[in-house]
Structure formats: C-alpha cells, structure tokens
C-alpha positions in Angstrom: 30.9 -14.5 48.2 33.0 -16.6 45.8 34.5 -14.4 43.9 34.8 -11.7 46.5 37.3 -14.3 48.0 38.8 -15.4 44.7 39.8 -11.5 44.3 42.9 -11.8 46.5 44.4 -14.5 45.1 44.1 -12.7 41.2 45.6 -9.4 41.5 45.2 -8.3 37.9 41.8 -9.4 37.8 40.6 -7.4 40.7 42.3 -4.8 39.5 40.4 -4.6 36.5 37.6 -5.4 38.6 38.2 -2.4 40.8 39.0 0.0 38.5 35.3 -0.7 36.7 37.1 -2.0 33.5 35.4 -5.7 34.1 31.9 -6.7 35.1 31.1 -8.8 37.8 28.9 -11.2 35.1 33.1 -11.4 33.3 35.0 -11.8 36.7 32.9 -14.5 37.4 33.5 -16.5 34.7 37.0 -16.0 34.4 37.4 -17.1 38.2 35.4 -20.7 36.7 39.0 -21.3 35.0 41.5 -18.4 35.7 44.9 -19.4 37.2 47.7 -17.2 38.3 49.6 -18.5 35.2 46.8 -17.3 32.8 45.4 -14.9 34.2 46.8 -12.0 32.6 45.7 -13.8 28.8 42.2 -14.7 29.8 42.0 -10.8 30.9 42.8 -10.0 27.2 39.9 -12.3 26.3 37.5 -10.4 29.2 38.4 -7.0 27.6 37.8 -7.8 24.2 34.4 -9.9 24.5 31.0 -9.7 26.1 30.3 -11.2 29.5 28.4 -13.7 27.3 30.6 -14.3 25.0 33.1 -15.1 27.5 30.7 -17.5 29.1 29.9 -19.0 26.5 33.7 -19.5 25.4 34.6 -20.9 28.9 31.2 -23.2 29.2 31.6 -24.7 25.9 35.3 -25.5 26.5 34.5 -27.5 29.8 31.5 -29.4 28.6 33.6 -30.3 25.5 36.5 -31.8 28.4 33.8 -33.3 30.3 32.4 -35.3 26.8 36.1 -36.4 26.0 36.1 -34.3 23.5 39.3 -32.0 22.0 39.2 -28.8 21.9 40.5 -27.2 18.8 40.5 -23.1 18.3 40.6 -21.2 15.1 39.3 -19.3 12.4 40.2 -16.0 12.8 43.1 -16.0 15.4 46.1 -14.0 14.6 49.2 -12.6 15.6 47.3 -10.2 17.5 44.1 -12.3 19.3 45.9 -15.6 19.7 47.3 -15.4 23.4 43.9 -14.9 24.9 42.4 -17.9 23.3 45.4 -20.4 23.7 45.9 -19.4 27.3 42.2 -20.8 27.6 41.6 -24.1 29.3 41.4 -27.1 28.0 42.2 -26.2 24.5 44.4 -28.5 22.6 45.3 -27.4 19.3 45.4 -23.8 17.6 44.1 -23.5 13.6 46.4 -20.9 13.0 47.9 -22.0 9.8 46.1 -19.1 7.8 47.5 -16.6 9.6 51.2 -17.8 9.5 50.7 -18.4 5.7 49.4 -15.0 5.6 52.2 -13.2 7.5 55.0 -15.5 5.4 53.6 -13.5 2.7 55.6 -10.7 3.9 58.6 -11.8 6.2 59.1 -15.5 5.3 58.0 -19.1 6.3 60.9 -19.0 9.5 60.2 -15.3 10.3 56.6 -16.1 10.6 56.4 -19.2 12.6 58.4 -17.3 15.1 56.4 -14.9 15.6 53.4 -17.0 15.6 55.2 -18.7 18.8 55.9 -15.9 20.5 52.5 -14.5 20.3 51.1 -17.5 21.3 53.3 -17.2 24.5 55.9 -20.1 23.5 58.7 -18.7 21.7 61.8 -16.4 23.2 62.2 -12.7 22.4 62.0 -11.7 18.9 
C-alpha cells in the first residue's frame, strides 16, 4: 500500500512502473530514498541494474549513514554512468579522477573537468 501511494507523488517513476519498464521489487526501493529532485537519476540507476542490485546499492548507503560513516563512489563511473550514482543519497564524494584523466587524454584537462561536471549534474551547458 506504500508504494501504491508513493506513485502519485513520482510521476516518472510510475510511469516506468506503468508502462512495465520497472519491477515492483525496483520501485520499491527507489521509493526507500527517491525524491522529486532525483528521481529522474535514480531511474537511470533502476534501468540499468537488477532489483537486487539496487537494493543492495541503496541499503548499503543508509547503513553506512546510520554508522557515521562516508560514503565514497567510484571505480568505474564515467561520463556516461555517473549521474545515477551521484544523484544517490547520502553519498559524499565521487572517485572519478580516472575517468577525467582518461577523457583529458583526448580534449584537455579544462575540457574534461567540464564535462565531468555537467555529467555529474553540476556544471552549465556545454
């Protein structure tokens, strides 16, 4: 009955939901930290993960809040993955310096920061 009633207030989400493009095991635990602000980047998480997975993402964040811990992301976010993961709670700092280093390769140190911001959802237009 919870999430039947969270449904209304996350458009995109029931959407999904609706259109059979999310499971009920995922729309449940996105509703455990989804806001309307992050909703759309913890959908790109839902779609590219098992329910499990995204459990287990979500869970593991919390309990690390709950202990006072910091929660750090990395290995293996890019340009391409990153939004998702930042956009998820509690999570305080990105490991993302291979994949800038990576990109500079080929457009530059300035060129790649910037676009490291802007897929991360902080930086303007490119």
């Amino acid at each position: 009955m919870r999430v039947a009633r969270k449904l209304e207030d996350h458009p995109l989400v029931s959407e999904a939901f609706a259109k059979g493009k999310l499971s009920y095991s995922k729309v449940r635990a996105l509703f455990r930290v989804a806001t309307p602000e992050n909703e759309e980047e913890l959908l790109g998480i839902a779609r590219s993960c098992t329910a499990a997975q995204l459990e287990r993402l979500v869970r593991a964040a919390e309990l690390a809040h709950r202990l006072g811990l910091r929660v750090n992301a990395g290995h293996g976010l890019d340009h391409d993955n990153v939004r998702p993961v930042a956009a998820l709670p509690h999570v305080e700092e990105l490991n993302i310096g291979h994949a800038i280093v990576a990109r500079a390769l080929f457009v530059g140190v300035e060129r790649a920061i910037g676009e490291m911001l802007i897929a991360i959802g902080e930086g303007g237009d490119p």
